[in-house]
MINU-203523 format. One line per field, with one value per residue (C-alpha): residue number from 1; residue in one letter; x, y negated, z. Coordinates in steps of 0.1 Angstrom, whole numbers, plus 5000, padded with zeros to 4 digits. Layout:
<banus>
k = [NUM, ...] $
r = [A, ...] $
X = [X, ...] $
Y = [Y, ...] $
Z = [Z, ...] $
</banus>
This chain:
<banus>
k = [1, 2, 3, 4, 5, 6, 7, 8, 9, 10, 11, 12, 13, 14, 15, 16, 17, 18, 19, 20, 21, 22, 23, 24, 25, 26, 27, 28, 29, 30, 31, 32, 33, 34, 35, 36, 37, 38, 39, 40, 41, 42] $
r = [X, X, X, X, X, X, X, X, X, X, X, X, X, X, X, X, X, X, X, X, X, X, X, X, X, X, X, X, X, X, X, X, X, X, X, X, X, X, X, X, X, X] $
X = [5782, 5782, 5750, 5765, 5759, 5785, 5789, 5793, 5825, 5838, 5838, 5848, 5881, 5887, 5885, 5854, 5839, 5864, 5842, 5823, 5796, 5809, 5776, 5794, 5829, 5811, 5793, 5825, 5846, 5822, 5822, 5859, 5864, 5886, 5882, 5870, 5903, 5922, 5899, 5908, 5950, 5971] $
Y = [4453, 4441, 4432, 4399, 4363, 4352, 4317, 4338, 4356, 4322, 4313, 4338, 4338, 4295, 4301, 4281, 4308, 4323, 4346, 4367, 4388, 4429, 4436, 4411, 4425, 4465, 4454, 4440, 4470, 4498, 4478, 4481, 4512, 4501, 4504, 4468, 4469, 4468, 4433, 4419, 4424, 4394] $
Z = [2730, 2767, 2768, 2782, 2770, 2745, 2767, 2795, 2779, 2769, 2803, 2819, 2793, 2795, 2832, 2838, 2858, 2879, 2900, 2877, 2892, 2892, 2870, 2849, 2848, 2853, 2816, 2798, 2811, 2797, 2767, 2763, 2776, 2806, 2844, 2861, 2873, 2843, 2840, 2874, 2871, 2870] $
</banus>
């Protein structure tokens, strides 16, 4: 639905990329229906 790789989520989730691009986060946000900043809270 992201149009993102499904390694890339994994990643992104185990913390093995820790800097996704926004174009990354901007696709998996749509996706979801939140704001990139719902993504980026800690």
């Amino acid at each position: 639905m992201a149009d993102v790789a499904y390694n890339t989520i994994i990643k992104i989730e185990s913390g093995t990329i820790q800097n996704p691009t926004i174009n990354t986060l901007s696709k998996i946000a749509n996706a979801l229906d939140v704001k990139v900043d719902d993504l980026i809270k800690k």
